[in-house]
C-alpha positions as CSV (number, residue, x, y, z in Angstrom):
1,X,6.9,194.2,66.7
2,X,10.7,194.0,65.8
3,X,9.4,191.7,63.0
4,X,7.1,193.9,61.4
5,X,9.8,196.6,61.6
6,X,12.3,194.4,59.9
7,X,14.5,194.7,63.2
8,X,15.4,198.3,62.6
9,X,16.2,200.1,65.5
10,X,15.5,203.9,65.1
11,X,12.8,206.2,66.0
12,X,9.1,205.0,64.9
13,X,8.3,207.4,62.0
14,X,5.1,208.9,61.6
15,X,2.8,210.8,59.2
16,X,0.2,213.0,60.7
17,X,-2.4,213.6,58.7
18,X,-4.9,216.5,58.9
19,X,-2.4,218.4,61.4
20,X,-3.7,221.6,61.7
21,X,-1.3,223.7,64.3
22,X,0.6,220.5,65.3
23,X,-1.4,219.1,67.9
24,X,-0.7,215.6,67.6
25,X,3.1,216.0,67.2
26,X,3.3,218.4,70.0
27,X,1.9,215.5,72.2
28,X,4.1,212.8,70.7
29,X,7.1,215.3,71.9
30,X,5.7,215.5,75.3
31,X,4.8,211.8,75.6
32,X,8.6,211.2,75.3
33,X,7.9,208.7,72.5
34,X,10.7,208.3,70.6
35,X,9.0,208.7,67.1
36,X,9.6,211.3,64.5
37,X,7.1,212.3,62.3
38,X,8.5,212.3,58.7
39,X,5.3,214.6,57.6
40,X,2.8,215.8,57.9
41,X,-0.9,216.9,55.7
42,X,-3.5,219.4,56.0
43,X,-5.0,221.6,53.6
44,X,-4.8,225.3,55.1
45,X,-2.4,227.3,54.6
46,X,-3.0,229.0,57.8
47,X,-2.7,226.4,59.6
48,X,0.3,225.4,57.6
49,X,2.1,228.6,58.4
50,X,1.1,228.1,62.0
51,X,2.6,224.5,62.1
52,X,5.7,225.9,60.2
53,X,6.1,228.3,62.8
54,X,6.0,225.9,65.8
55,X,8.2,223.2,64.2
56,X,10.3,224.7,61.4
57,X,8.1,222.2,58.6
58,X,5.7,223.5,56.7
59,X,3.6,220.3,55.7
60,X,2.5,219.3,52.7
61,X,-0.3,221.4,51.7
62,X,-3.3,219.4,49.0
63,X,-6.2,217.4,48.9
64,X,-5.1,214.3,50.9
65,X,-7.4,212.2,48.6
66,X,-4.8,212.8,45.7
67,X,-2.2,210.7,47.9
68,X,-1.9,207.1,46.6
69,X,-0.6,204.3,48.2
70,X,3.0,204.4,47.1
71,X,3.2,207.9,47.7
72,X,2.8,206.9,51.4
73,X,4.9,204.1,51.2
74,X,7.9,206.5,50.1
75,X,7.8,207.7,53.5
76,X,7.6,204.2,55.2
77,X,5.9,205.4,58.3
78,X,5.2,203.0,61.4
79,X,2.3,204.6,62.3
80,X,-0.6,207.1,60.9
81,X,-2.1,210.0,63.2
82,X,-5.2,211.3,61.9
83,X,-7.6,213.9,63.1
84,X,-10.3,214.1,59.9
85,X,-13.1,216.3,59.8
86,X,-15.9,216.3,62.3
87,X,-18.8,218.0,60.8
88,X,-20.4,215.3,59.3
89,X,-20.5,213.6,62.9
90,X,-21.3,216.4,65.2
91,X,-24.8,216.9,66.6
92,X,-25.0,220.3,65.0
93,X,-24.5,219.1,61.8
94,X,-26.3,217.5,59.2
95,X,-24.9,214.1,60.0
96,X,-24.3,213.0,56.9
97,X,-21.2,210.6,57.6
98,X,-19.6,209.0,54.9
99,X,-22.3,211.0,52.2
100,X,-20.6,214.7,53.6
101,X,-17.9,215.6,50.8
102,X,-15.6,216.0,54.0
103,X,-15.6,212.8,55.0
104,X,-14.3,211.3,51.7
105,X,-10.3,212.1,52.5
106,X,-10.3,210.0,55.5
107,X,-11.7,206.7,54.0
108,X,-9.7,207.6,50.5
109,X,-6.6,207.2,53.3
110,X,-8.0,204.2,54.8
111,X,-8.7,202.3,51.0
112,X,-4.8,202.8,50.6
113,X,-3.7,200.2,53.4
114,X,-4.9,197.3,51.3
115,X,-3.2,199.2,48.6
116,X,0.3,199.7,50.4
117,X,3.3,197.7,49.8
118,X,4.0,198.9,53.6
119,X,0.9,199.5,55.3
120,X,1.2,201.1,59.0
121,X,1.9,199.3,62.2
122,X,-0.4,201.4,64.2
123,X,-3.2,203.9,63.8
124,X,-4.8,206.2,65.9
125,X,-8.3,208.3,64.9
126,X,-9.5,210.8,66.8
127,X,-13.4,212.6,66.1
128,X,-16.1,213.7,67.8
129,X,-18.4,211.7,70.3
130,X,-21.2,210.6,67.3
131,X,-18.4,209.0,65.1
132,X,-19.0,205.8,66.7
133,X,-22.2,205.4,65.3
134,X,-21.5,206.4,62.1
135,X,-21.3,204.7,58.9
136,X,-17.6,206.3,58.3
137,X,-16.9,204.1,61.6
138,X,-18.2,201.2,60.4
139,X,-16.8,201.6,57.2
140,X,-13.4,201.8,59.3
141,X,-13.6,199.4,61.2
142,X,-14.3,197.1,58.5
143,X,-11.3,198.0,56.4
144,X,-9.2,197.7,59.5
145,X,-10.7,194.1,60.2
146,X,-9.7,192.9,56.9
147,X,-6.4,194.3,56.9
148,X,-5.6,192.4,59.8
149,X,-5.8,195.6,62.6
150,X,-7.2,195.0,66.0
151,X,-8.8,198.2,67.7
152,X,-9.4,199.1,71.3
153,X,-12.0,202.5,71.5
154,X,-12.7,204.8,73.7
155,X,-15.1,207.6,74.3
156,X,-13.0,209.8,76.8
157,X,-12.7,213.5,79.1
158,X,-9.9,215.6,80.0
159,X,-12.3,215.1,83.6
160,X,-11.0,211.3,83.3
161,X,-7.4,212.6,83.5
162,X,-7.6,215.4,86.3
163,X,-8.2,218.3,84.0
164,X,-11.3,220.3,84.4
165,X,-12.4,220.6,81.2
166,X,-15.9,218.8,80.0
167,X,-15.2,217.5,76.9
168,X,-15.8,213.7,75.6
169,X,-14.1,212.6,72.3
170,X,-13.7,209.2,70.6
171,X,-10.3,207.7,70.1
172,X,-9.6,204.2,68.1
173,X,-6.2,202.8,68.7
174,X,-5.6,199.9,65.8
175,X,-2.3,197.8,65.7
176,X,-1.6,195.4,62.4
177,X,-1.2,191.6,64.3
178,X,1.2,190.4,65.4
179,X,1.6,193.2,67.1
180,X,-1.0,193.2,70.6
181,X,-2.0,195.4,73.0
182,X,-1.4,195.1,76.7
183,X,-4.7,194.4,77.6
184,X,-6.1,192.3,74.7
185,X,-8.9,191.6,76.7
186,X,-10.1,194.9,75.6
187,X,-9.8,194.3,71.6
188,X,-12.4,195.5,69.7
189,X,-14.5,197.4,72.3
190,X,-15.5,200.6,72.8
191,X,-14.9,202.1,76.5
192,X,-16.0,204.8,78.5
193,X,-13.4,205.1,81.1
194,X,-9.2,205.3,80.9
195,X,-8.8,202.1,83.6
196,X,-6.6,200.1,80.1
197,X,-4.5,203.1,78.9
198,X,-3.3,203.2,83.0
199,X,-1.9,199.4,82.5
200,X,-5.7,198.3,84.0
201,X,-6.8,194.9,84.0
202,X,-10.5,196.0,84.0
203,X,-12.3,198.5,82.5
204,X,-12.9,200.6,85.7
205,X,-16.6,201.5,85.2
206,X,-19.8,200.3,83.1
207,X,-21.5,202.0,80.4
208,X,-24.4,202.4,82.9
209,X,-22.2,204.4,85.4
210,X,-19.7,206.1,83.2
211,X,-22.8,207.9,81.7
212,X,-24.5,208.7,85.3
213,X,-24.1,212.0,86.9
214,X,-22.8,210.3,89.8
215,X,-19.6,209.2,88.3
216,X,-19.1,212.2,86.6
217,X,-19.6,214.5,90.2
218,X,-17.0,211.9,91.8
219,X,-14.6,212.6,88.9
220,X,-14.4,216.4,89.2
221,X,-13.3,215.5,92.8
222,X,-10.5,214.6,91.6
223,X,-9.5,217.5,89.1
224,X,-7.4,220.7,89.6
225,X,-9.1,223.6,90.2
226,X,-9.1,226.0,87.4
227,X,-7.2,228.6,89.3
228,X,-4.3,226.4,88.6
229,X,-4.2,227.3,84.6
230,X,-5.4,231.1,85.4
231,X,-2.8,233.6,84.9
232,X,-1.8,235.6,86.7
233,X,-2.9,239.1,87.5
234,X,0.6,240.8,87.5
235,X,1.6,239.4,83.5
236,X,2.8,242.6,81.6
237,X,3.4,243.3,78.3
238,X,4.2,239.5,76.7
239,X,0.5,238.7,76.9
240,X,-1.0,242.0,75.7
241,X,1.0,241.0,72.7
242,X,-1.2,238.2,72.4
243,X,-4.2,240.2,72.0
244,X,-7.2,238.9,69.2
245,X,-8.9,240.9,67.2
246,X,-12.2,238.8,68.7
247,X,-12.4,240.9,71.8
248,X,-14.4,243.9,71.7
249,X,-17.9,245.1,72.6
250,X,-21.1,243.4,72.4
251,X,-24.4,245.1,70.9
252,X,-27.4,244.5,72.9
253,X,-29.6,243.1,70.1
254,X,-27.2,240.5,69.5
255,X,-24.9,237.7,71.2
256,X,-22.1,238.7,68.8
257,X,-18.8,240.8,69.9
258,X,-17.8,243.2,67.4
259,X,-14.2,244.9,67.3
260,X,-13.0,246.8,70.0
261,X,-10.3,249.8,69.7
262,X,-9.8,251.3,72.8
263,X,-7.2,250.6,75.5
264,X,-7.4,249.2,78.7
265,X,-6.1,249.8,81.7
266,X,-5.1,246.3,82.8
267,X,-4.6,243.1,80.0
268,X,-7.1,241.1,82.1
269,X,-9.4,244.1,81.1
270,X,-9.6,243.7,78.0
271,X,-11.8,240.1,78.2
272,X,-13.9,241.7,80.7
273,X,-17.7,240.5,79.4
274,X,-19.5,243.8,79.3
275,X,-22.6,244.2,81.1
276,X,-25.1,245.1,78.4
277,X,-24.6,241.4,77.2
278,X,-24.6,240.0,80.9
279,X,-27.9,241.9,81.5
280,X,-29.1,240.1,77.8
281,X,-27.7,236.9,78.0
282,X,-26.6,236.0,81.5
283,X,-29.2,233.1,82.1
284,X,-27.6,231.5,79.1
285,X,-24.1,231.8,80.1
286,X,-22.0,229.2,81.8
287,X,-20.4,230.9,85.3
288,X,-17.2,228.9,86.7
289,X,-15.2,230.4,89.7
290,X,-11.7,230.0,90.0
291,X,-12.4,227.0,92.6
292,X,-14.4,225.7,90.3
293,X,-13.5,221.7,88.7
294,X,-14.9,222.0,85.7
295,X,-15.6,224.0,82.9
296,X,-17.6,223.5,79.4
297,X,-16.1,223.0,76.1
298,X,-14.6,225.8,74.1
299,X,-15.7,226.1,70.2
300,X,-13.6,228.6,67.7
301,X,-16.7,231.0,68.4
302,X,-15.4,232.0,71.9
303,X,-14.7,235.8,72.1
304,X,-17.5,236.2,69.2
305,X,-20.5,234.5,70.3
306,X,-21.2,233.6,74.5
307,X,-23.9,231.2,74.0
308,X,-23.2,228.0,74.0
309,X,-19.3,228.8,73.2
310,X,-17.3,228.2,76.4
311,X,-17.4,228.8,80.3
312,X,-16.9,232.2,81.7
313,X,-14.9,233.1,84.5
314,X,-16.3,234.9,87.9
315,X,-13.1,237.0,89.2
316,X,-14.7,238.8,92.0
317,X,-12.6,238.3,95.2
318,X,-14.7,236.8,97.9
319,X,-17.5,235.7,95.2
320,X,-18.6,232.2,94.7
321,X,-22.1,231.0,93.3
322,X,-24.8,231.2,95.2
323,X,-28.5,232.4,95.1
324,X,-27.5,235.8,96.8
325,X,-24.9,237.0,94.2
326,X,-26.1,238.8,91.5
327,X,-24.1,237.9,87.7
328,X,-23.2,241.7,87.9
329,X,-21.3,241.5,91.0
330,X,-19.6,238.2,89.5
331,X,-17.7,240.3,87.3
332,X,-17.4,238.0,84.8
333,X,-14.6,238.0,81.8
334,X,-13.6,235.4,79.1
335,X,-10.5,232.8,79.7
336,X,-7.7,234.5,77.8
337,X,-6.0,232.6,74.6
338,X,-3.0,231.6,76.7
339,X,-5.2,230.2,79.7
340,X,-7.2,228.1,77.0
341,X,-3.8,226.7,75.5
342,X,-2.5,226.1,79.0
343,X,-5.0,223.7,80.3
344,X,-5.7,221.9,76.6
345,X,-2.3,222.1,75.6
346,X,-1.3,218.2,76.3
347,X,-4.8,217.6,75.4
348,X,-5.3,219.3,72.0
349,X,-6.6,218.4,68.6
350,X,-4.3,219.2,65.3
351,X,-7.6,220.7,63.4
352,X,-10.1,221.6,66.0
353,X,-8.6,221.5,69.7
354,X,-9.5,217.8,70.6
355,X,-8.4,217.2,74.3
356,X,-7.0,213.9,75.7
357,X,-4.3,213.7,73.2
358,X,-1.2,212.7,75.3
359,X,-2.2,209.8,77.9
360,X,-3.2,207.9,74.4
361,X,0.0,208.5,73.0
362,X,2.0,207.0,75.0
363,X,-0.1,204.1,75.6
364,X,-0.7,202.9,71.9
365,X,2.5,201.0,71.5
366,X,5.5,203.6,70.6
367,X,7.3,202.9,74.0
């Protein structure tokens, strides 16, 4: 490792591509990892100004694919974090891979390695679960091969680590030889379970039973119950600050919540679901109770749309699911903004909220 590093000891320095709100660096902070990310790359300026705001850098804002190889080599980064686009690999898109004009920045970075007078160390590529069978993957891992990378994947849940949240995403680790991983007997595979990034010998569960219902049942066993990241009912004045402009009322003919301008009486009130849309869409909607283990994934259409968006929470006292209790007497309401960061906030995506972010970190190879 030292070797490849020319026996410089400092802090590994990394570029983050695609970094959205900060994400990935806010999980190399909490990892511990003593790396320091030299800069960063994404393309909204929103996002940029939200970045800015958390860290004090503003990143650089432009098309990544006008980068070229000894632009990155100015920087002389270890490692490269990247988080590209998922819509050309998600099952509600048009799966277009490697044809969709948003996939073309991340294999524009990856055509650069052979191109670099100081190619990375280390990667690590994170995207949704359908990446793996993409042509953009095998196009990846292809480039990687013959640049002398070895890769351990995984298809992972924030259930695998003890939080309940329900949301599998594909990570490939990739280290230039000589440098190794701790487990090589794991190179080049895809897994399903966590058993290697824990310092495990094996690989803890089969494909077969890493995709029954079974395994998955056992798993929220182990979780914390979402009442642990709910906040509490006595918070003042610092969250109402926090209020969205995506909370409001809900027309019957539709799913969608339009803007709201009243007051409430309490802050929790405010994400109160109102029962014209429980009455409309209730057999649609996902119900967790604050001893509940798991919950379904969130999309940036929570607060707007309730189908198909995120769980919602049952906050009557005494009430827990069962045939006799009717959704109105569930009184449901929406996770708040802060309760959504809470429980993802070691676990979150740069661009789009990806979970599962810090176990990797500080298993691919910085400490």
């Amino acid at each position: 490792m030292e070797g490849l590093r020319k026996g410089v000891e400092r802090p590994w320095r990394v570029l983050e591509f695609y970094s959205g709100i900060g994400g990935m660096r806010y999980s190399l902070m909490k990892a511990g990892v003593d790396a320091e990310v030299v800069e960063a790359f994404d393309i909204n300026d929103v996002a940029n100004d939200v970045y800015e705001q958390n860290f004090g850098h503003r990143p650089h804002q432009g098309n990544i694919q006008t980068l070229s190889a000894a632009d990155l080599d100015s920087y002389e980064a270890d490692a490269w974090l990247l988080s590209p686009p998922c819509q050309p690999y998600t099952r509600q898109g048009h799966q277009k891979g490697s044809s969709d004009a948003r996939a073309f920045s991340f294999l524009k970075i990856l055509e650069l390695i052979p191109q670099s007078s100081r190619p990375p160390v280390m990667l690590f590529v994170e995207n949704v679960v359908g990446f793996e069978t993409s042509d953009t993957h095998k196009k990846m891992i292809a480039i990687l091969r013959e640049n002398h990378f070895c890769t351990q994947e995984f298809i992972l849940s924030p259930l695998q680590f003890g939080v309940p949240y329900s949301r599998p995403r594909y990570f490939c680790l990739a280290k230039r030889i000589p440098v190794s991983f701790q487990n090589p007997l794991f190179n080049n595979k895809l897994l399903r379970t966590p058993g290697p990034i824990h310092g495990s010998s094996e690989s803890t569960a089969t494909i077969g039973e890493a995709d029954s219902q079974a395994y998955w049942d056992k798993l929220q066993e182990t979780c914390q119950p979402i009442k642990d990241f709910l906040e509490s009912k006595n918070f003042t004045s610092e969250v109402v600050s926090e209020q969205c402009s995506m909370r409001g009322n809900v027309s019957e003919s539709s799913n969608v919540i339009e803007e709201e301008t009243g007051s409430v009486d309490h802050p929790l009130d405010q994400y109160i679901v109102p029962s014209s849309l429980v009455q409309r869409w209730g057999s649609a909607m996902d119900i967790v109770f604050p001893e509940s283990r798991r919950c379904c994934c969130f999309t940036k259409s929570y607060f707007r749309y309730v189908k198909g968006t995120g769980s919602l929470l049952a906050t009557a006292p005494g009430k827990m699911k069962d045939k006799t209790s009717s959704l109105s007497e569930l009184q449901l309401r929406y996770f708040t903004p802060r309760e959504l960061r809470i429980a993802g906030k070691q676990f979150e995506c740069g661009s789009c909220g990806t979970p599962i972010r810090l176990p990797i970190c500080s298993s691919i190879g910085f400490v």
